[in-house]
LOKOL-396250 format. One record per residue (C-alpha): residue in one letter; x, y, z. Coordinates in steps of 0.25 Angstrom, whole numbers, plus 5000, padded with zeros to 4 digits. Layout:
BEGIN
aXYZ;...
***
This chain:
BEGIN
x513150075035;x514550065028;x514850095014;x515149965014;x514049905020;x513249975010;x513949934998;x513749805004;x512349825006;x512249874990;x512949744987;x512149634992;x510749724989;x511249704973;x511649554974;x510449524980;x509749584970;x510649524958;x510349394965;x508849414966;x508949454951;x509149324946;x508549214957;x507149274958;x507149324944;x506449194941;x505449244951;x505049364943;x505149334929;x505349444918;x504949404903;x505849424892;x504949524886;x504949604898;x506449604899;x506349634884;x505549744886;x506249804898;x507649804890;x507049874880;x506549994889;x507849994896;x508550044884;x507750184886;x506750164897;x505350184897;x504550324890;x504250434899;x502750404895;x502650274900;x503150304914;x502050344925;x501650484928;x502050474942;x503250394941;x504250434951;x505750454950;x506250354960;x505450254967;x505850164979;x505550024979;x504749994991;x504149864997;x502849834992;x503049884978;x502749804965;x503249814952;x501749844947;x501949964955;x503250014952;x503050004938;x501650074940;x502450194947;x503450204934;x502550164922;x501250194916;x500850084914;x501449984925;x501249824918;x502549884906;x503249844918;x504549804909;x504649944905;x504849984919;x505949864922;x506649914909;x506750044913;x507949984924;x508349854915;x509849864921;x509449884936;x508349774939;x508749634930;x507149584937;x506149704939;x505549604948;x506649624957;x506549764963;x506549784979;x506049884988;x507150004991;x507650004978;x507450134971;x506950164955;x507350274949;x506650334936;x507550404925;x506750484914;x507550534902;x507550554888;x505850524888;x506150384895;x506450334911;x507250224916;x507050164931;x508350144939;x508650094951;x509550124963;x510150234966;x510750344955;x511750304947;x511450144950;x511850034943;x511549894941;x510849804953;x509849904962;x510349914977;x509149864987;x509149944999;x509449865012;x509049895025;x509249825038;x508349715041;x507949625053;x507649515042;x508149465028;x507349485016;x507449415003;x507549524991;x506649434983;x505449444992;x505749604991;x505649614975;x504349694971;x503349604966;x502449654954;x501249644961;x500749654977;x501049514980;x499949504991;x498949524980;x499149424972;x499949314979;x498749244984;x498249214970;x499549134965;x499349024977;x497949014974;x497248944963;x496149034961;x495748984946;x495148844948;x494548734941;x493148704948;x493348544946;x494648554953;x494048654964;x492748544966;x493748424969;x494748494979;x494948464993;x493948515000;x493748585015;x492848465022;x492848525038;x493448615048;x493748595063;x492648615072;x491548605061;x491848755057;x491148815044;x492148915041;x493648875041;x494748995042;x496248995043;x496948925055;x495748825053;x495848675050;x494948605040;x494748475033;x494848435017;x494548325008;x494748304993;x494948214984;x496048114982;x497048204970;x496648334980;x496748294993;x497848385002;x498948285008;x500148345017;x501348255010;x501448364999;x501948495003;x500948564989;x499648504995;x499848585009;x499248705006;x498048735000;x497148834996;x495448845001;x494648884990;x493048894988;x492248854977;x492748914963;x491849024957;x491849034940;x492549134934;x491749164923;x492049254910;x491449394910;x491549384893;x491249244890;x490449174904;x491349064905;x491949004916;x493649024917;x493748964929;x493448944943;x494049054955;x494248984968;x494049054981;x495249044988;x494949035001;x496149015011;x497548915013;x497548795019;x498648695023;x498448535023;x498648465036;x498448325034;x497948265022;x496648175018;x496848035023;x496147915021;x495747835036;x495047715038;x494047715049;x492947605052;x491647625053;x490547585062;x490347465055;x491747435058;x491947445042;x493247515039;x493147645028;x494247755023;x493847885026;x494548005022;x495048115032;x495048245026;x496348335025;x496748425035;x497048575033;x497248705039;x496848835034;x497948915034;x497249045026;x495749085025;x495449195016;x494049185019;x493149085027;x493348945023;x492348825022;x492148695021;x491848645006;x493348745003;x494248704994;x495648684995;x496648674982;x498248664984;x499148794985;x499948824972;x501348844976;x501548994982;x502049074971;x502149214967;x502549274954;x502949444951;x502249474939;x502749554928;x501649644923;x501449654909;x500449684900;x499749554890;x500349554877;x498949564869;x497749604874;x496949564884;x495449564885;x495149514901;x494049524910;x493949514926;x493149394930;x493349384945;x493849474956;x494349384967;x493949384979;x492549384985;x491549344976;x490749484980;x492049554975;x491349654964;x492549754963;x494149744962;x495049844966;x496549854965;x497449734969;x496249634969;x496249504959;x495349464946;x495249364938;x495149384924;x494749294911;x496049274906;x497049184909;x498349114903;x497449074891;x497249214888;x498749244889;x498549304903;x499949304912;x500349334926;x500849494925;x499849534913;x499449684917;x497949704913;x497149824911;x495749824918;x494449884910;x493149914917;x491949844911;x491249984907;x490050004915;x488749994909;x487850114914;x486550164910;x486450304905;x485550364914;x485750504906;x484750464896;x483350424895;x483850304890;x484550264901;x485450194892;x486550074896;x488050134892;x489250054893;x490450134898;x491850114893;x492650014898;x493850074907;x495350054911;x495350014925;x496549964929;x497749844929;x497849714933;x499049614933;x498749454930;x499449384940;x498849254938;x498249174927;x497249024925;x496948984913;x495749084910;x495749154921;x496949264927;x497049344939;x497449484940;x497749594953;x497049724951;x498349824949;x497649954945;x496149984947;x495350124945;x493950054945;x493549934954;x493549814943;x492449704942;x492249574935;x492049584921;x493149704918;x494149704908;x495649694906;x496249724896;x497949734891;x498349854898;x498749984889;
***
């Protein structure tokens, strides 16, 4: 390649990314105090102490990376996420915009560290590294997200939090082709609802839809009371031909309107399907990158679900729970949360006695809120030593 085509090449990789700076910045909002925050560590950069033991000296960007995990590899404590972006204020105008191929640097001096990026001695916009390509890719779709998108993207289109009255009166799967018990995707089935509910093809939001079985009580480990109601989500399906109204006659030669239910296909079973299944409209796809940050005050949560299959006992890494508070209770999309074991209760078998002992309760982990109800919020498993159960404890992170 020439030098010209290089330079060239250094030339449309920054306008892009001037470009992508301010149209997607609306896309991955930073809060004033964040920015606030990060300007004021910029000044000096971050302490020596509060860097990770392992962090490296450089780092490449790669594909698959999240911003969780970068700021893991160069902090202790990963959700001060600001300190992180303030340690290159000057290089990255949005944090969220950072792309596989471009290169971090970490500079210690004086008892503080600063993060750079590009090559030595650069200035201003980072430079992303292109290679030859058999196809075009937007830059946008290569900006880090905060969290593995896979994990949690289901969970934004479907409405897992539901009022059971709302549940009860949805359109409801009626029948199946062929008389068949057990409905799976690529099969066609039949629905009936009431008239507000019922899915008609002349409007393009009631075409796709959600399955979901009965809704199960979430119920609060401190008090016993209800918060709300967890559907099972059960698969996708998209409307066909709406419920119509006909008039047939009788054997009496009588006439009578009889209603035809919709028409749907099922175009996505997580598990097997059946008749009685309810079907709510799908929220418009969307998907947000999450700051993460610590709550301002302190937090005193408990897990109250681990989604999933109702025989789930245990949850691991990158798996979802449901905690007992939600917008109410100040909960936010982002919030970093510190999980607590319970404390087990043995008996002391060392003694005559055989006396019951309650063991201290025990740091097991972070979490990050990624969607909240009213009462109720949901949260991915980010860190784990011990397998968490319903019951456990979160607390503000330290």
């Amino acid at each position: 390649m020439t030098a010209f085509s290089n330079a060239r090449t250094v030339g449309v990789g920054a306008m892009l990314l001037a470009a992508l700076s301010t149209l997607h910045a609306q896309n991955y909002p930073v809060t004033s105090a964040q920015r606030a925050t990060a300007r004021q560590v910029a000044q000096q950069g971050v302490p020596l102490s509060e860097l990770s033991s392992t962090a490296p000296d450089e780092y490449t960007v790669r594909r698959g990376d999240t911003l969780w995990g970068i700021s893991g590899m160069f902090l202790r404590r990963p959700w001060r996420w600001p300190e992180l972006w303030g340690m290159n204020l000057e290089a990255i105008a949005n944090p969220h915009l950072i792309y596989p191929g471009q290169v971090l640097y970490l500079d210690k001096s004086n008892g503080y560290a600063r993060l750079r990026m590009g090559g030595a001695g650069a200035q201003g916009t980072p430079t992303v590294r292109l290679s030859p390509r058999t196809r075009s890719e937007s830059l946008a779709d290569m900006a880090l997200p905060t969290l593995p998108a896979h994990l949690i993207e289901p969970f934004l289109v479907q409405p897992l939090v539901v009022d059971a009255e709302r549940l009860a009166q949805a359109p409801r799967i009626v029948a199946t082709t062929d008389e068949r018990v057990i409905m799976a995707t690529g099969d066609r089935a039949y629905v009936r609802g009431s008239a507000d509910l019922v899915p008609r093809p002349d409007s393009a939001a009631t075409r796709s839809w959600r399955i979901f079985r009965e809704a199960l009580p979430l119920t609060d480990p401190d008090t016993g009371e209800i918060l709300g109601y967890e559907a099972q989500y059960m698969g996708k399906a998209e409307l066909v031909e709406g419920e119509t109204l006909v008039t047939l006659q009788d054997a009496k030669g009588e006439l009578r309107e009889n209603r035809v239910p919709a028409t749907i296909d099922i175009t996505d079973a997580k598990s097997e399907i059946y008749a009685g299944d309810r079907l709510l409209p799908a929220p418009e796809r969307s998907y947000s990158n999450y700051v993460p940050h610590a709550p301002r005050g302190e937090v005193n949560a408990r897990v109250v679900s681990l989604y999933g299959d109702s025989a789930i006992r245990y949850a691991a890494q990158n798996q979802v729970i449901a905690i007992n508070r939600g917008t109410r209770d100040a909960m936010a999309a982002g919030q970093v949360l510190q999980l607590v074991t319970q404390g087990d209760v043995i008996q002391d078998k060392t003694t005559e006695q055989r006396e019951q002992v309650q063991l201290p309760r025990e740091r097991n982990g972070l979490a990050m809120v990624f969607r909240t109800f009213d009462r109720v919020s949901y949260a991915l498993i980010l860190e784990v030593r011990r397998p968490v159960v319903v019951g456990d404890h979160l607390v503000a992170p330290r």
